[in-house]
C-alpha positions in Angstrom: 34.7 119.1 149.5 35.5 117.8 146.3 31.9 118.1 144.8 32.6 121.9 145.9 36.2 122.1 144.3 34.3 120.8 141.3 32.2 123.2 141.0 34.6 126.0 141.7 36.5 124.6 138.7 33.9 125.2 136.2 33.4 128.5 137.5 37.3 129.9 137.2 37.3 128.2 134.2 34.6 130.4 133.0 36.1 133.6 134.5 39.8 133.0 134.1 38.6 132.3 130.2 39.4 134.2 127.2 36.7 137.1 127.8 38.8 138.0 131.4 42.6 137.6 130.1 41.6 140.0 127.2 39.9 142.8 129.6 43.2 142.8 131.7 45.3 142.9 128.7 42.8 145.3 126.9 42.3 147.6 129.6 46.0 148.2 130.7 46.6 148.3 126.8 44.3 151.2 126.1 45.3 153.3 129.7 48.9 152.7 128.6 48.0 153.8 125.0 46.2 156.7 126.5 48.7 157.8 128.7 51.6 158.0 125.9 53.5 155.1 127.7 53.9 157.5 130.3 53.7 155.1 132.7 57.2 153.6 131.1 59.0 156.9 130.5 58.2 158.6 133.8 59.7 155.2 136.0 62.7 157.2 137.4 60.2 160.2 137.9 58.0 157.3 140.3 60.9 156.4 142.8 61.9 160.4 142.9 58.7 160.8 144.2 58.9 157.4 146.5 61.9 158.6 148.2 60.1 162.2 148.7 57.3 160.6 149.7 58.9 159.4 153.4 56.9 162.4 154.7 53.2 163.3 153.7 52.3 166.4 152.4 48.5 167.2 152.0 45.4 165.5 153.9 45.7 161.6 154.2 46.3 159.2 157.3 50.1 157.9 156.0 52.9 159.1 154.1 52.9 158.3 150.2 55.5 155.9 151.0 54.2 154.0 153.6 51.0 153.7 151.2 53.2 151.9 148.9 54.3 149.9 151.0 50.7 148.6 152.4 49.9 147.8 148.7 53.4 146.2 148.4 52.8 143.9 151.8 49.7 142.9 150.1 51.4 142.1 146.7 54.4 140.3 147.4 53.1 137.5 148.7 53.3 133.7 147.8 52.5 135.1 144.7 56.1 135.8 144.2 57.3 132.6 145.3 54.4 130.2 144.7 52.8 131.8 142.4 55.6 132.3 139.5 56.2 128.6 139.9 52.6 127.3 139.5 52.5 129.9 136.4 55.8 127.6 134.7 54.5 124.4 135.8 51.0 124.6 134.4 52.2 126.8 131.5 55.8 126.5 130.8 58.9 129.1 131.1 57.0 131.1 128.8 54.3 132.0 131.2 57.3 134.1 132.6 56.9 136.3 128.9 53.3 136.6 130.0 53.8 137.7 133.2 55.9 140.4 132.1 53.6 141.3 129.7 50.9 142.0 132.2 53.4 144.0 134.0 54.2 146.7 131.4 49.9 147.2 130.7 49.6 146.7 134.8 51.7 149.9 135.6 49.4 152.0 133.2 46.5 150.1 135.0 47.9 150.6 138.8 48.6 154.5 137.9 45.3 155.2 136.8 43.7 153.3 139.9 45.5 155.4 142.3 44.8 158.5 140.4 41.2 157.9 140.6 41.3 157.1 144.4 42.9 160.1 145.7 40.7 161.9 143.2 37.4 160.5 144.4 38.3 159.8 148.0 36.1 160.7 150.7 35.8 160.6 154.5 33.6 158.4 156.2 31.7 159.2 159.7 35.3 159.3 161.7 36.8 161.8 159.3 39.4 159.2 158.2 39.8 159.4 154.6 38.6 156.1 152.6 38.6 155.1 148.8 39.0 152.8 146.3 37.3 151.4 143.5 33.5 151.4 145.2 34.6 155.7 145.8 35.5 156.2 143.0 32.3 154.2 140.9 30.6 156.1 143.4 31.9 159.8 143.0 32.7 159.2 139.5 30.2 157.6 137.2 26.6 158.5 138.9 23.8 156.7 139.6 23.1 155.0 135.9 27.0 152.5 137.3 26.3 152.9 141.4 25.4 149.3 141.1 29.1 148.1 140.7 30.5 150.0 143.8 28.6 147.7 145.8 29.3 144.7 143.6 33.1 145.2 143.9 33.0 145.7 147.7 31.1 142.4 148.3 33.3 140.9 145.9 36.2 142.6 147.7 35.3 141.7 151.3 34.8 138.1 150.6 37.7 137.6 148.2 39.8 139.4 151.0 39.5 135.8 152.9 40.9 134.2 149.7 43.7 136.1 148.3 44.8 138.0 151.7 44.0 135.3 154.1 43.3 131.7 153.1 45.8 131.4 150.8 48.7 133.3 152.8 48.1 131.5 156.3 48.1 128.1 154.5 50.6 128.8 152.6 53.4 129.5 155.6 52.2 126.6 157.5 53.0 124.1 154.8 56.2 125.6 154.3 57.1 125.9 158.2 55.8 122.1 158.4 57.7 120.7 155.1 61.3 122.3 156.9 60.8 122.9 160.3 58.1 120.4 161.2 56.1 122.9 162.8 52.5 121.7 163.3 50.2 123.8 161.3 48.1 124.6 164.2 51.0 126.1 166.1 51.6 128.2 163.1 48.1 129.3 162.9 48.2 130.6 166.6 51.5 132.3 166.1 49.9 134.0 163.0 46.8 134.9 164.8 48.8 137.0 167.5 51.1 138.8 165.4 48.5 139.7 163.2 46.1 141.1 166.1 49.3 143.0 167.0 49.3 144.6 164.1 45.5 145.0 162.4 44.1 146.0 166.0 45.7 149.0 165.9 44.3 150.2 162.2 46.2 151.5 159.3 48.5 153.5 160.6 49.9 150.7 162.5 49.6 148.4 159.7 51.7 151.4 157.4 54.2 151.7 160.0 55.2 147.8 160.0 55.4 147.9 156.4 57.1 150.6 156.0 59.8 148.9 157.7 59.2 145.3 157.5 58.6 145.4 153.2 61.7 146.9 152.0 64.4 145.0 154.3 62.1 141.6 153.4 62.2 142.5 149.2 65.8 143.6 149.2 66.9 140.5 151.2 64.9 138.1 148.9 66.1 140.0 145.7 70.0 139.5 147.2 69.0 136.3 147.6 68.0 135.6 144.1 70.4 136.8 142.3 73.1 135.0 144.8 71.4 131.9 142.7 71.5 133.8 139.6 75.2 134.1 139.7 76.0 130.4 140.3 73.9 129.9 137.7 74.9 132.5 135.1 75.9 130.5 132.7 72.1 129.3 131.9 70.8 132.2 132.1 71.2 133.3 128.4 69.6 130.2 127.6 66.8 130.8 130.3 66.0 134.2 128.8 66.0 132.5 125.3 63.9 129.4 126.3 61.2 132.1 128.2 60.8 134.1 125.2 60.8 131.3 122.8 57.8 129.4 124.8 55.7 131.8 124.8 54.8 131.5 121.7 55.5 127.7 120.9 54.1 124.9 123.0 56.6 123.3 125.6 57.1 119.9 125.2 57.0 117.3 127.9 60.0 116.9 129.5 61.1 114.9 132.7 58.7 115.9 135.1 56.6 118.4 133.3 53.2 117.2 131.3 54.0 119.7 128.3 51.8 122.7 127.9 50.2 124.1 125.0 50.9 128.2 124.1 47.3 129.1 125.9 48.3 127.6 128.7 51.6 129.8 128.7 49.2 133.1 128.1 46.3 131.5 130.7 48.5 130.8 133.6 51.2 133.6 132.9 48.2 136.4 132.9 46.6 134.9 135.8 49.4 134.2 138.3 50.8 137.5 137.0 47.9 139.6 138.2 47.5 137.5 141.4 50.9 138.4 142.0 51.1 142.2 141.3 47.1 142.7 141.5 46.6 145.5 138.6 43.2 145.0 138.0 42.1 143.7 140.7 40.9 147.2 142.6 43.0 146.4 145.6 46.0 148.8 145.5 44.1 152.0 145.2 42.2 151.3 148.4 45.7 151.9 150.5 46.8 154.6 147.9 43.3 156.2 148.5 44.5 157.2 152.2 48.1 158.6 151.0 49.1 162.0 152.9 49.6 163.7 149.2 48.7 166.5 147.1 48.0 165.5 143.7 46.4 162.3 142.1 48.9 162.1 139.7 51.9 162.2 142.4 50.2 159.0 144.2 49.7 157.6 140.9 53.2 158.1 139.8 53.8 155.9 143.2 51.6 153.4 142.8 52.4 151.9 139.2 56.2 151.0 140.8 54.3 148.4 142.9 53.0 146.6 139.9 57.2 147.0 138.5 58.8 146.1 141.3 56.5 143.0 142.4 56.5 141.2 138.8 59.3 142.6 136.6 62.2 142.7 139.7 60.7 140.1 142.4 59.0 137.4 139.9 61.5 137.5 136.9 63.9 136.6 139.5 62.2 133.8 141.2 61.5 132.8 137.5 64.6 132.8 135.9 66.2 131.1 139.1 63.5 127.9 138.8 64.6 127.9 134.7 68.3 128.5 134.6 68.9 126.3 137.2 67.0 123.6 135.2 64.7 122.2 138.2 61.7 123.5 135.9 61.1 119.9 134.7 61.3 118.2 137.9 57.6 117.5 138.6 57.5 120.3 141.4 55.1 123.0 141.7 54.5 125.6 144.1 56.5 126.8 146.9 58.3 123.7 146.5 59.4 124.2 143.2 60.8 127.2 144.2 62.5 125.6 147.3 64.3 123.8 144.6 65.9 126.1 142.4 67.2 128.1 145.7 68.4 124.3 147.1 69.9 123.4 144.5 71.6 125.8 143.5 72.1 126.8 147.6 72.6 123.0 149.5 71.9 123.7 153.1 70.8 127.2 153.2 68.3 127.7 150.2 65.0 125.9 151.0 65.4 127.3 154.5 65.6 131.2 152.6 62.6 130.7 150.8 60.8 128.8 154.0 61.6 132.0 155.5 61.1 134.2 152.7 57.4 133.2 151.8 56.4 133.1 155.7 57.4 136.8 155.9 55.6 137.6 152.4 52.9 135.6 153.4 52.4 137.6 157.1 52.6 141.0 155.1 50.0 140.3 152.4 48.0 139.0 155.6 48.6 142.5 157.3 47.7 144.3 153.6 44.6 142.7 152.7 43.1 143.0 156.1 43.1 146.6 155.2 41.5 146.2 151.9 38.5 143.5 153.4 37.6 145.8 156.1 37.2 148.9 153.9 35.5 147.1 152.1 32.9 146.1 154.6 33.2 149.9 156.1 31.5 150.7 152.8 28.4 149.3 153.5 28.7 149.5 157.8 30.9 152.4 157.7 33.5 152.4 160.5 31.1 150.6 163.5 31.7 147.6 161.5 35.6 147.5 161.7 36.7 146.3 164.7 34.3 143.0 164.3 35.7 142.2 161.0 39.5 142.3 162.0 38.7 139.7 165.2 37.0 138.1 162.6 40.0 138.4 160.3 42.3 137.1 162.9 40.0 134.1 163.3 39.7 133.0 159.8 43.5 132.5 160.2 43.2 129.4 161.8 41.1 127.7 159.6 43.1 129.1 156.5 46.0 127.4 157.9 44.8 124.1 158.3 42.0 123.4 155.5 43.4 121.9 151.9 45.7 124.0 150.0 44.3 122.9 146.1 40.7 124.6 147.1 42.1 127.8 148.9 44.1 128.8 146.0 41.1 128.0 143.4 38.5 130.0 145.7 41.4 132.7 145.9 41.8 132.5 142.0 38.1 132.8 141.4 37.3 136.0 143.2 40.0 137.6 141.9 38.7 137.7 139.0 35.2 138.6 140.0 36.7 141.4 141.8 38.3 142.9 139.1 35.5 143.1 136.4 33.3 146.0 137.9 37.2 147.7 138.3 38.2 147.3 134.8 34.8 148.6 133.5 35.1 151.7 136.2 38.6 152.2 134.8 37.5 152.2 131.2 34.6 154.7 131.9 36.8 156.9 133.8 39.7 156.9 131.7 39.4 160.4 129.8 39.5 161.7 133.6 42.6 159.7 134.1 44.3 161.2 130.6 43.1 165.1 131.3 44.6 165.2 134.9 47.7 163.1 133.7 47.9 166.0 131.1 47.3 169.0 133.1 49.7 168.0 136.0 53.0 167.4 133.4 51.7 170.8 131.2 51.8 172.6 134.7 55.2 171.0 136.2 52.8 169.2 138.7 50.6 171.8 140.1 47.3 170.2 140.4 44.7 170.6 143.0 43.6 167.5 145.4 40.3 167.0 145.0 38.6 165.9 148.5 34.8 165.2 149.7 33.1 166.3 152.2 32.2 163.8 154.6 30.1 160.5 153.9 26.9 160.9 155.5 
């Protein structure tokens, strides 16, 4: 295992390096260029269109909301909680900066990935709708770029076990064990049946749940946080102030925390950010893909407040809580970390919240990415292959919940990344697509036609 974790290393090293943070940055950078800042302007116009978007109208298997929310039970995760504090161990509060950084490009990046699903979405042998970034490589850029669709699925169905799975069951059973002494292997069995409950019965099932279970579990954390916000609002000027003036000045060594230079700010900020909200990645637009709606553009509009309510609401509050209340240099990292700022600054009731918090994030995101890994694998079996991949899913659970935490989040790290570079190359090819519907649909009040294929043969 460690000869293994070694070698795993050296590969995130390689691509988590400079080349990878600058094609996130750059990509979202140009999209959000591209699209005027729309992305930015047009927020309040995205949750009209959320709160319309309760009922479908158009062809797709679930409402535009209830798309949203899939990609939202996929995104906040432990991302949100384990994540943002890994980010400020390793780099420092000014990862937080980074994160938010990756935010404002990531909505431009999100939009555009949704656009291009429903735009390029197709339906497979069943006549259920399916897309994504391997439909829209696919439909979009020909024969001469084919290769990447199947690169990103593979990439896809195998990181699915990482990101979605691994990471998420291990996750809640160290956090259920640490408070509640709950074996791991008793958490791994409870996991398995609530998640067969739920995947079993395919994505409508899966939209349902998460249509109900994501908002109440995002508004109660979010109340929550800002409970701890309050106690501690008299730091929190000097939070905000310490954030912004870290990310661009090394942090020195204080306490518990080694120090880290300004890379490591803009390193671990950029990556935990797009673990967290996963603009980039590819993974979103395969749930938006499905969305009963009748423009690209509308589901797009949807999409990027995933990417602004997962990092710039849920993370800035789980970041500014671990820094104002000054546990930051404790030593702590992780979920723990976390535990601490809520403990603190709640004795008694706040590492319970988050236990419960990050088990309930953790189940979603299971629930989520169980969606994306089996589309994923559809596009090579089509849907014949289904059903044996989420009893394989459920399996998997068990062993995510009881193998070593350091080498399920590096392996989950890893792919990310390898998922998301034949994305951001798709997205850059396709982006004058992206700009001329974006166009046409705001010169038009919104009137644009839903593209659709014809069955997959």
């Amino acid at each position: 295992m460690e000869t293994m974790t070694n070698i795993l290393g050296e590969i995130n090293s390689i691509v988590w390096g400079p080349v990878m943070l600058i094609a996130i940055l750059g990509v979202g950078l140009f999209l959000q260029i591209g699209l005027k800042l729309m992305p930015i302007f047009k927020l309040g116009t995205g949750f009209s269109l959320l709160w319309k978007g309760r009922q479908g109208e158009g062809g797709g298997e679930i409402s535009p909301f209830n798309a949203l929310m899939t990609s939202l039970s996929a995104t906040i995760g432990t991302g949100n909680i384990a994540g943002v504090a890994t980010a400020v161990f390793l780099g420092g509060p000014g990862a937080l900066f980074w994160m938010w950084m990756t935010a404002l490009v990531g909505m431009a990046t999100k939009y555009a990935e949704a656009v291009l699903a429903v735009k390029y979405r197709e339906r497979d042998n069943a006549g259920n709708f399916v897309g994504g970034p391997m439909y829209y490589i696919k439909n979009g850029l020909g024969r001469k770029w084919y290769w990447l669709a199947p690169t990103f699925a593979a990439f896809g169905a195998v990181a699915a076990f990482g990101i979605g799975n691994g990471v998420q069951a291990n996750s809640v059973a160290n956090v259920l064990n640490e408070n509640f002494s709950i074996p791991a292997q008793a958490t791994a069995v409870v996991l398995m049946a609530l998640t067969a409950a739920v995947i079993l019965g395919g994505v409508t099932r899966i939209g349902n749940v998460a249509g109900k279970l994501v908002p109440f579990m995002a508004i109660a954390y979010i109340a929550a946080g800002l409970v701890v916000l309050i106690i501690n609002i008299d730091s929190i000027g000097a939070a905000v102030q310490t954030v912004f003036a870290q990310a661009f000045t090394s942090t020195a060594a204080e306490g518990g925390f080694a120090g880290a230079a300004v890379w490591a700010a803009i390193r671990f900020g950029v990556a935990r950010g797009v673990f967290s909200n996963e603009a980039g990645l590819g993974s979103a637009p395969i749930a938006h893909a499905v969305a009963e709606t009748k423009s690209p553009v509308n589901q797009g509009l949807i999409a990027m407040l995933g990417t602004f309510i997962d990092t710039i609401i849920v993370c800035t509050i789980t970041g500014l809580a671990i820094v104002a209340s000054g546990v930051w240099t404790s030593g702590s990292s992780g979920a723990a970390l976390t535990s601490l700022a809520f403990e603190t600054s709640l004795p008694g009731v706040g590492g319970y919240l988050i236990a419960i918090s990050l088990s309930v994030f953790a189940f979603t995101t299971i629930l989520g990415w169980s969606f994306y890994g089996e589309k994923c694998v559809g596009f090579f079996f089509g849907p014949r292959a289904l059903k044996p991949y989420r009893i394989l899913w459920v399996v998997a659970i068990y062993f995510g919940a009881t193998a070593e935490l350091s080498f399920i989040w590096l392996l989950a790290d890893t792919l990310n990344a390898m998922m998301a570079i034949p994305n951001l190359i798709a997205l850059a090819l396709l982006s004058p697509i992206v700009f001329k519907l974006t166009k046409e649909f705001f010169s038009e009040d919104g009137e644009t036609e839903d593209t659709e294929k014809a069955p997959a043969e």
